[in-house]
Structures are given as C-alpha cells and as structure tokens.
MARLOPA-874779 format. One record per residue (C-alpha): x, y, z; residue in three letters; residue number from 0. Coordinates in Angstrom, 3 decimals. Example, Ala and Ser with C-alpha at 12.3 -4.5 7.8 and 13.67 -1.06 7.14 Angstrom:
2
12.300, -4.500, 7.800, ALA, 0 $
13.670, -1.060, 7.140, SER, 1 $
//
This chain:
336
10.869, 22.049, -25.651, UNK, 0 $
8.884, 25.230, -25.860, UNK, 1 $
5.097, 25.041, -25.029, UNK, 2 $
2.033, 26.615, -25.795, UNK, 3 $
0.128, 27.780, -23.132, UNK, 4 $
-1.814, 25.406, -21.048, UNK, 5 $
-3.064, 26.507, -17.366, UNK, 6 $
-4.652, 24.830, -14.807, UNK, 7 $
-7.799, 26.384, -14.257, UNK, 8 $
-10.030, 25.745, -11.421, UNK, 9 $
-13.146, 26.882, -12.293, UNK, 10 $
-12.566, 24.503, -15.300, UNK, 11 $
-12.286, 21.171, -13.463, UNK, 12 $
-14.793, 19.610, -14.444, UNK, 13 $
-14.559, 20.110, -18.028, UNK, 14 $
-10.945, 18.792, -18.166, UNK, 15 $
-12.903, 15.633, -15.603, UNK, 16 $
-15.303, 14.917, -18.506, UNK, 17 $
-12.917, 15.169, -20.797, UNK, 18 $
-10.566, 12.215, -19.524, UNK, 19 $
-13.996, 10.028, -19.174, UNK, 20 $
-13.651, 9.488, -23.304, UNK, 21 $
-9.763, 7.905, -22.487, UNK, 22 $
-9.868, 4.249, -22.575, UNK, 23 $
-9.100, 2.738, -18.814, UNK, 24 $
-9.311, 6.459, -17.116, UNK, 25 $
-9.794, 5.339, -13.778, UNK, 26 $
-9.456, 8.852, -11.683, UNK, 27 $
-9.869, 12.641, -12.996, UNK, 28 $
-8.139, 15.872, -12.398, UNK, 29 $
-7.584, 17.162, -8.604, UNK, 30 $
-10.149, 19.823, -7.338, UNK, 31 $
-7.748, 19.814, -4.002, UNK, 32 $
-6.222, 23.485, -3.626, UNK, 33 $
-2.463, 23.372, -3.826, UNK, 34 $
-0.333, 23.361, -0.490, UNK, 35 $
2.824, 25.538, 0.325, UNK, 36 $
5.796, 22.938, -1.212, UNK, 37 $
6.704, 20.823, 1.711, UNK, 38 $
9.941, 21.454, 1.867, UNK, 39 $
12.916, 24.407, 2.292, UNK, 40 $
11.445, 27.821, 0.163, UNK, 41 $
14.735, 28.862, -1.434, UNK, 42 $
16.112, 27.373, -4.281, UNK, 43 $
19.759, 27.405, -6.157, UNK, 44 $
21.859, 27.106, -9.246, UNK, 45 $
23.070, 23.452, -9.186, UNK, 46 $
25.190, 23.701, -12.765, UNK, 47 $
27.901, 25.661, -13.727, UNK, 48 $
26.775, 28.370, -16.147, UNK, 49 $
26.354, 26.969, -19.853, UNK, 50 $
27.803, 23.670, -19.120, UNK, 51 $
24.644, 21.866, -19.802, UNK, 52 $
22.319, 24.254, -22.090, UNK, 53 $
19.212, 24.205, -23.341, UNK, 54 $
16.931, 20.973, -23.705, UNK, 55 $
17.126, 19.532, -20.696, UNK, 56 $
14.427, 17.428, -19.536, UNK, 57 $
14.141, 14.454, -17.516, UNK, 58 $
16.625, 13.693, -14.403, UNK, 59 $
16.778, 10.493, -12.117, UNK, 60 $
19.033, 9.461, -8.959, UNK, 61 $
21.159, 6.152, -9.069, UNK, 62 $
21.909, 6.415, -4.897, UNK, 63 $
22.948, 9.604, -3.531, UNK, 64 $
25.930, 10.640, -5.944, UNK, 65 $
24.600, 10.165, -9.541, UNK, 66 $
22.519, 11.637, -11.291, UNK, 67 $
21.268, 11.007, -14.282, UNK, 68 $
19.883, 13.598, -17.017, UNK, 69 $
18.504, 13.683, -20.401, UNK, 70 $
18.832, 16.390, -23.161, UNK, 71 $
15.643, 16.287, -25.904, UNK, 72 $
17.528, 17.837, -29.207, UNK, 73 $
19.481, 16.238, -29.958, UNK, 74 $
18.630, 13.017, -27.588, UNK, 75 $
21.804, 13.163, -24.881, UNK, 76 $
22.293, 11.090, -21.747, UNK, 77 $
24.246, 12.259, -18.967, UNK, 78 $
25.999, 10.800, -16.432, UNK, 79 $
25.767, 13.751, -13.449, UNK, 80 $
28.261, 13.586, -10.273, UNK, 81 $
28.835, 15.742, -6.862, UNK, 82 $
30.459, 18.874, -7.620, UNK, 83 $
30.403, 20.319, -4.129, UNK, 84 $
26.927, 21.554, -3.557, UNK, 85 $
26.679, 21.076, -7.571, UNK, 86 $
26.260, 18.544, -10.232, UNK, 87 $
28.533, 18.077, -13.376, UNK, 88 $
29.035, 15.704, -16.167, UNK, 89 $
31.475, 12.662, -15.188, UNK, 90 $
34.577, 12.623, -17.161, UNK, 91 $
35.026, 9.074, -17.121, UNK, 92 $
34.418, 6.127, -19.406, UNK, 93 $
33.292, 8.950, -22.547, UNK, 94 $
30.907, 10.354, -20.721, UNK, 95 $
32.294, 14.310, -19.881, UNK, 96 $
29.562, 16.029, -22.945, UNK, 97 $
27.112, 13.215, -22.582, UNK, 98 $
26.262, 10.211, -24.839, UNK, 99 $
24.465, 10.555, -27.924, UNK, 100 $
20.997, 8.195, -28.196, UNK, 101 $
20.161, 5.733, -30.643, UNK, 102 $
16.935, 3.668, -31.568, UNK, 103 $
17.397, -0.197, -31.093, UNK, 104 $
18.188, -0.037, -35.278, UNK, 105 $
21.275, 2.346, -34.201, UNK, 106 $
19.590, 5.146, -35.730, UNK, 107 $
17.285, 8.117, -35.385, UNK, 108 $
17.792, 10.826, -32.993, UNK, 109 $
15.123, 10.043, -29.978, UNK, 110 $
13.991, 13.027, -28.501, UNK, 111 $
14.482, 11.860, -24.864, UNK, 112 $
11.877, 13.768, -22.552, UNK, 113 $
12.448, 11.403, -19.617, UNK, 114 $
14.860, 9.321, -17.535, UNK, 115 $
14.709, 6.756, -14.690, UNK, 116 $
17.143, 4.386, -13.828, UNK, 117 $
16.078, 1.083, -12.911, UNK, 118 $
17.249, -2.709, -11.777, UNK, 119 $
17.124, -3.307, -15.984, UNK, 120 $
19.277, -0.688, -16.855, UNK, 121 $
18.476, 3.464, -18.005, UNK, 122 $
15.566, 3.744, -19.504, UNK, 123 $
14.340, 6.429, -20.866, UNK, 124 $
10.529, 8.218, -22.369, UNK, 125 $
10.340, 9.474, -26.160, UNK, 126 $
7.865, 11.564, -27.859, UNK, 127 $
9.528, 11.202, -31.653, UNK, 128 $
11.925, 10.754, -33.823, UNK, 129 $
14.234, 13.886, -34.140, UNK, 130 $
14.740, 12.678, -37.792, UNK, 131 $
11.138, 12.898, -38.345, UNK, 132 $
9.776, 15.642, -35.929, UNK, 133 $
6.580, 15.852, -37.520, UNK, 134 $
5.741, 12.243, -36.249, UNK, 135 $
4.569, 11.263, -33.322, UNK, 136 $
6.558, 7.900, -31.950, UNK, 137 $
5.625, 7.699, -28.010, UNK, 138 $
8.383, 4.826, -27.324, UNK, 139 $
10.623, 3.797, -24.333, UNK, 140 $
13.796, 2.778, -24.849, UNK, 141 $
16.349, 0.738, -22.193, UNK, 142 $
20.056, 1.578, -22.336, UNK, 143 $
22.983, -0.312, -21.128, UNK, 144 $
25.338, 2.175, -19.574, UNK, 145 $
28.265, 0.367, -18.316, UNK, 146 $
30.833, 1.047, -21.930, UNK, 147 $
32.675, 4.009, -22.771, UNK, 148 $
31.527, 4.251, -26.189, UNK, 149 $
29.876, 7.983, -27.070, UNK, 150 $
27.089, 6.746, -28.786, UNK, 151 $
24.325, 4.850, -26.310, UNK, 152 $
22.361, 2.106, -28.734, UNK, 153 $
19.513, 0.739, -27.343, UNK, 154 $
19.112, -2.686, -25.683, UNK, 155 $
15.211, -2.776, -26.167, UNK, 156 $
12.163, -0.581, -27.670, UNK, 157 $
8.747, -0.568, -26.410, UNK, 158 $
6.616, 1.735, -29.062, UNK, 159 $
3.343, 2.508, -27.208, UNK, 160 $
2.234, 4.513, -29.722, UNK, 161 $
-0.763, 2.508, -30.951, UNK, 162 $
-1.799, 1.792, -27.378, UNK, 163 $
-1.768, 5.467, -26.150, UNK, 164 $
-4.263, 8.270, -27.456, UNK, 165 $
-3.385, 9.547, -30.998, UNK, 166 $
-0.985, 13.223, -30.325, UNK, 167 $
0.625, 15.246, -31.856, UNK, 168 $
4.420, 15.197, -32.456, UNK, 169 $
5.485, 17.392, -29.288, UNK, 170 $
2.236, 16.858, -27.430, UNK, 171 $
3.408, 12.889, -26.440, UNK, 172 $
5.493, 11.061, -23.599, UNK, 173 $
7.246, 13.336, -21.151, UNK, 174 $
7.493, 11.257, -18.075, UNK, 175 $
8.219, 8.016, -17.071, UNK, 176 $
9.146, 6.017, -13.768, UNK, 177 $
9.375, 2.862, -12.371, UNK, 178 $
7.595, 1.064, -9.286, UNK, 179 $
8.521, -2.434, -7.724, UNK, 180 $
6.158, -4.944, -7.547, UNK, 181 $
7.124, -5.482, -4.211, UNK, 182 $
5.146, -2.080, -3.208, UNK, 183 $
2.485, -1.986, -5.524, UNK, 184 $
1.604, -5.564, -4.113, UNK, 185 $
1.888, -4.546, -0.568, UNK, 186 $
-0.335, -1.403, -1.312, UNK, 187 $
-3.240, -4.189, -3.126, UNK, 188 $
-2.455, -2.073, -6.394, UNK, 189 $
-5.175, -3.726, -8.895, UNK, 190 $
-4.935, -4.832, -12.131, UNK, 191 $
-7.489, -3.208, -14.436, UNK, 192 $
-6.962, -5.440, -17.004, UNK, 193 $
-7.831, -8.766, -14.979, UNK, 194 $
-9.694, -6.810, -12.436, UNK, 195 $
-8.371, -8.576, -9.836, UNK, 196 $
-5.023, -7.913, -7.070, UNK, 197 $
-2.118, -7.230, -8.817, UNK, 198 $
0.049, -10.590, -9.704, UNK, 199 $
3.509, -10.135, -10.855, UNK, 200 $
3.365, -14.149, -12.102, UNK, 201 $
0.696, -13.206, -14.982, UNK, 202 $
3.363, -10.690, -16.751, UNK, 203 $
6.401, -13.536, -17.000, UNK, 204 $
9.555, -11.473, -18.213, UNK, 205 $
8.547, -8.090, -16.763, UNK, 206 $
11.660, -7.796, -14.863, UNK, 207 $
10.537, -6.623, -10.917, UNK, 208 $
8.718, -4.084, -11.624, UNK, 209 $
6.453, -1.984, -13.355, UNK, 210 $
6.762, 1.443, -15.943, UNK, 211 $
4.751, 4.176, -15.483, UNK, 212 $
4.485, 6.643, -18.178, UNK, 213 $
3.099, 10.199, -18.345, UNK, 214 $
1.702, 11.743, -21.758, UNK, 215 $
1.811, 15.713, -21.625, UNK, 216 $
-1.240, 16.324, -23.664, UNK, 217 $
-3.965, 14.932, -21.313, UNK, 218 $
-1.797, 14.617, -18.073, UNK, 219 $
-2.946, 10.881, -17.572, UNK, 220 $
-0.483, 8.390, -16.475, UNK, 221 $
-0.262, 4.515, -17.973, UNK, 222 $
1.575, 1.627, -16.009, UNK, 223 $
2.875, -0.925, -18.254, UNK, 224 $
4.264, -4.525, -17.538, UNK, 225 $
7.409, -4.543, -20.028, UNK, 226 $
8.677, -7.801, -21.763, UNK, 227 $
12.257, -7.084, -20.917, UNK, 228 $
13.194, -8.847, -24.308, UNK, 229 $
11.674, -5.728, -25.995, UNK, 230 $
8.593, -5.423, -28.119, UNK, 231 $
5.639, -6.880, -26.126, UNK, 232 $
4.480, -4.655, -23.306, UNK, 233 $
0.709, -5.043, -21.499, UNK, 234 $
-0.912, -2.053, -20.069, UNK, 235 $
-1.618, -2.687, -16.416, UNK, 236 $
-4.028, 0.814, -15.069, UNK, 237 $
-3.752, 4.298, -16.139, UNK, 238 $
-5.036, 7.280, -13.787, UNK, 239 $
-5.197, 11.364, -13.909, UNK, 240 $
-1.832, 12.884, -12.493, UNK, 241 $
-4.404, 15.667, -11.222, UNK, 242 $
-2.664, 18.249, -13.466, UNK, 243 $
-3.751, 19.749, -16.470, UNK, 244 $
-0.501, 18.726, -18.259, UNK, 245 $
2.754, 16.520, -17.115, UNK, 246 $
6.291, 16.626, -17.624, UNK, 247 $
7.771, 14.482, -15.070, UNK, 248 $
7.329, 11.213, -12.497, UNK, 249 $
9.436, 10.830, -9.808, UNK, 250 $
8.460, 7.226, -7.117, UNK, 251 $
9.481, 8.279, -4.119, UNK, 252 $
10.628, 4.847, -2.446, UNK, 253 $
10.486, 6.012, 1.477, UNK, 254 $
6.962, 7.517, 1.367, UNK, 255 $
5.503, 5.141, -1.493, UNK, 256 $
4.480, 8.585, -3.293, UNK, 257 $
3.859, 8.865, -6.671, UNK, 258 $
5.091, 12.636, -7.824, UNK, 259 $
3.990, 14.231, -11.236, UNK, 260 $
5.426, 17.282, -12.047, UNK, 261 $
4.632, 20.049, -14.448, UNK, 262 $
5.903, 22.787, -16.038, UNK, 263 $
5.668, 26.771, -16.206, UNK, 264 $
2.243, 25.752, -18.243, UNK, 265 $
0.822, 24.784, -15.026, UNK, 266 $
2.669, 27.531, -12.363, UNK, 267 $
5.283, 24.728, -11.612, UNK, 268 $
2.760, 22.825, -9.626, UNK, 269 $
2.824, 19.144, -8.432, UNK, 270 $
1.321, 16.150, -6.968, UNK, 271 $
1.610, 12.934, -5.331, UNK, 272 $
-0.286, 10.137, -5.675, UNK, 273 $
-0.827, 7.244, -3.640, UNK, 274 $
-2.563, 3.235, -3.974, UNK, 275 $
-5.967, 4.077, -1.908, UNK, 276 $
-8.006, 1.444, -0.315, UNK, 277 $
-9.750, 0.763, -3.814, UNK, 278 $
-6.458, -0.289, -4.852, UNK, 279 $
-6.105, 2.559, -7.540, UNK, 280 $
-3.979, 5.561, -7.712, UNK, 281 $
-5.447, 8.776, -6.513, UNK, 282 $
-3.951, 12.449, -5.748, UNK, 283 $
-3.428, 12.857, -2.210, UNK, 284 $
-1.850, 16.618, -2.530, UNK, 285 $
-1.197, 19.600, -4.824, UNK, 286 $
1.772, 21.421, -4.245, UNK, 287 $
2.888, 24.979, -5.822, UNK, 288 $
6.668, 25.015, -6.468, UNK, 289 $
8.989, 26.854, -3.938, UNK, 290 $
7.698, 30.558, -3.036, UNK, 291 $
11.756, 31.750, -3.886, UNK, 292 $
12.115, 29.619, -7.412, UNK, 293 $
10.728, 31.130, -10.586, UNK, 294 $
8.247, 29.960, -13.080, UNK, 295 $
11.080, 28.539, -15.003, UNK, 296 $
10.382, 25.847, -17.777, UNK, 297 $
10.785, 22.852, -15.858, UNK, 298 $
10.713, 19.633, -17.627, UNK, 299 $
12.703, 17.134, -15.037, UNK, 300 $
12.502, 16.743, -11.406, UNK, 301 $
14.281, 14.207, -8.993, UNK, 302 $
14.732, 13.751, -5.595, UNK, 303 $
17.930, 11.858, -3.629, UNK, 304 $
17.327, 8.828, -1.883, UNK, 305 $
19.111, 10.442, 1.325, UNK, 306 $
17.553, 12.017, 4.405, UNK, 307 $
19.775, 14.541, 6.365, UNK, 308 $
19.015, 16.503, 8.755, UNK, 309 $
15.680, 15.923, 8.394, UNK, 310 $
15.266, 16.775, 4.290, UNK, 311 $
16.301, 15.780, 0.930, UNK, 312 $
17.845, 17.683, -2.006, UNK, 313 $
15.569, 17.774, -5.089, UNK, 314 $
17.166, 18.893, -8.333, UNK, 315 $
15.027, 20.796, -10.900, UNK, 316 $
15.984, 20.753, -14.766, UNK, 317 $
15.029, 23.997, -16.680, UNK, 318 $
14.513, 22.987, -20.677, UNK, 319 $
15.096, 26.651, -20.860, UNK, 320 $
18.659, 27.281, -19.346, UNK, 321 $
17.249, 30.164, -18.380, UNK, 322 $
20.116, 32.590, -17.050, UNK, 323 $
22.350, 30.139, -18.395, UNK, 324 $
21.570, 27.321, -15.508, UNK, 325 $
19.984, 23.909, -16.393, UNK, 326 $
19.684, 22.757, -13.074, UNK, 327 $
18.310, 23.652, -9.679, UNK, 328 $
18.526, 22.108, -6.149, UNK, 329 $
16.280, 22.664, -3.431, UNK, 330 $
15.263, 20.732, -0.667, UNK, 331 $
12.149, 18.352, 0.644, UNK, 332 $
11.530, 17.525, 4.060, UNK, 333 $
12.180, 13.722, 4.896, UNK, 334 $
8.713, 11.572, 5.786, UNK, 335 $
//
C-alpha cells in the first residue's frame, strides 16, 4: 500500500545503527557498503497483461520454474501465476482464474497479505492486519493448503507474532517473509541466539524442515522463527538488520545460499543479500540499486526462478502500484 517517505540516507547510518541497538536480539546494523550496479541484465519488461492483476500487489514466490505465486493486500488474494509466453497469468483451473480470497484460521477477517513463500508445509503467507480492523496492528503468518478448488483459501494454521515483534503501527508491520532449510543454515554453522550455541533442528520438535524468516517494514530488521507446524507456538531463533532503511520483501536464493531483502521506491528500489558469516550470523554482503532501465516503481514483491539458462535467471518484480496498468515485471539475474 501507499508509503510515506522513507530514504536511505548515507550520511545518516549511524543514527538508523544506534537506533536498532534498543531492538531486543539486534545482532547486525544497517549497511554502510555503497550499492553495486544490479548483477544482472539492465532492461526490464511488462510481465502481465494490462489490468489483469491491478493494484495491491505485493509479495510473489516460485513453486519450480512454471508457477508463480502472488499475493494481493486489499482485499487479501492469492494467486496461482502460470507461463504465458514470456508472461505470467492467473491459472484457470481448480477456481483459481481471479485468485482466492484469504481467510484467518476462524474463517474470517480479511488478512492483508504483504508476503508469500511457498514452502515443503504448504503457502504461507506474512500479514500486517486485519482488513476488518485496519487501524490494528496484527503482524501474523498464516499457512494455506492450496490443493482444492474452493474460492475462498481458510487457513490451516496462525502464528500471531505480534507480541514478540516491536509494537507498529497498523501499515508500518510484516511485509516479508521466507523460508530457509535447516539443512543450509546447519551447513553454514547458523547460531542460535537463543541457546547461544550451533543451530539444532532437534531442540524445535514440530518445526517442519525449516525455518521462517520474517521482515517488518518499519525498522527493516529481519526475525527467524522455528514454527510449531500445529499452529500457535512459534520460538524466535536470531533476528539481524536487512541493511536497508525499510523492507518489503525476502527472497532465499537456494543455489547461492543468499539471503535477498528488497525494498521499495522509499528506498530507490535498492537491495541486498545476506549471507551466514564465519560468526555464524547473518550479515550484508552487497547493496544493489535496481536495474538502470526499470523505474522507481512501488515495488512490494520480488522473486527469482529456480532455473539457470544461458547463464541467468528471470526475476519478476510486483508493482503495488499497477503503475501504467502492469503489476508485474521480469528481468533477469545472472546465474552464480
């Protein structure tokens, strides 16, 4: 949804460093690195039909090479998204050609889904509130079972985070979220700042394989949580700076083991990646500015396919805007 401004600004730094030392569990602060040319092809194009999607688009996730998931914020919309040439469009199959309407666990509320990942539990996806009661903050994630044809999505299981996370406002709260395996964050010695000690999957029994990472837009910090699959119970595992000012988006990049966080025309577009350093923490490695040929749109989802060819990816962009009457942008990133 619309923003007020928020820039990144240099010179500022270390005031937005000292800041994020008051955050419980901060363990890194915001980039000083100067941002890189975006590694990858400079052009960029329309990936939607005109005015198929609209406005509110926000967070996008691959599912292999040929789906791609999407989420609308008002009112809280899941799509399913397939190959349309060099495009993407809604599938018409199983109810899903104008998207699926989201429910709480209760099978109410309107969640105003900022962000999408699909994982080995099912789609999951970030909330900031209540659309019934936008003057609320409610920072939950919520796991969807996708494999129906009904139009209306209920959720499976709720995780609110909301009295775990710094107090927001309404449309100040979760905009991101991902997932990692525990497979890589063990390989990487990923520590546990709550036991201070090596990562163990075996201390978080019901977790599923992996963990949740979540991004809140107000303070650009991200928080990885261990969630009961049942629902409910969740433990907070490490949080870290994205090394923006602001976040709207997390994309794990499974080849590289990079961490992305993405944000929005706020911050210029810019992004980073983040990687498990020899301390065992997360820490920016780069800062990228967006393609020289794409515009400052108002992009609130990011994604990139699975699938190297020809030496790069395609990345798909998702304006919350619909500026010029296109939700969606591809570009590419080279492979590596």
């Amino acid at each position: 949804m619309p923003r007020s401004p928020r820039r990144i600004r240099p010179a500022a730094v270390a005031t937005v460093a000292a800041a994020l030392l008051v955050l419980p569990a901060t363990t890194a602060t915001a980039s000083t690195a100067a941002s890189s040319s975006w590694p990858g092809g400079s052009a960029v194009s329309n990936a939607d039909d005109s005015d198929v999607l609209g406005g509110n688009m926000s967070g996008l996730s691959f599912q292999g090479a040929d789906v791609l998931w999407a989420v609308k914020n008002g009112p809280g919309t899941l799509y399913r998204l397939v190959r349309n040439g060099t495009k993407w469009k809604p599938d018409t199959a199983n109810g899903w050609s104008s998207g699926k309407a989201l429910r709480y666990r209760s099978g109410k509320g309107d969640p105003d889904a900022e962000a999408v990942v699909a994982t080995p539990d099912g789609v999951v996806a970030a909330t900031e509130r209540d659309g019934d009661n936008d003057k609320k903050s409610a920072l939950k994630v919520l796991r969807y079972d996708v494999s129906g044809s009904a139009k209306t999505l209920t959720a499976k299981a709720e995780w609110d985070l909301t009295a775990d996370l710094p107090k927001v406002s309404a449309n100040d709260g979760l905009e991101a979220v991902s997932w990692i395996p525990d497979s890589a964050l063990t390989a990487k010695g990923f520590v546990d700042e709550r036991t201070k000690a090596a990562y163990n999957p075996a201390t978080y029994p019901g977790h599923g394989t992996g963990l949740y990472l979540v991004g809140l837009e107000s303070n650009g910090m991200i928080y990885a949580y261990a969630l009961d699959q049942a629902g409910g119970k969740y433990t907070r595992v490490a949080s870290f700076a994205s090394g923006l000012d602001s976040i709207m988006e997390l994309e794990y990049e499974a080849s590289s083991g990079k961490l992305w966080a993405v944000c929005d025309d706020n911050c210029d577009g810019n992004l980073t990646t983040l990687a498990v350093g020899a301390q065992g923490k997360f820490a920016v490695t780069a800062t990228y500015n967006r393609p020289s040929a794409m515009k400052n749109y108002n992009n609130e989802g990011f994604a990139i396919s699975p699938t190297c060819a020809s030496g790069s990816k395609q990345v798909v962009w998702a304006d919350d805007g619909n500026e010029g009457g296109h939700a969606l942008r591809a570009g590419t990133l080279s492979c590596g």
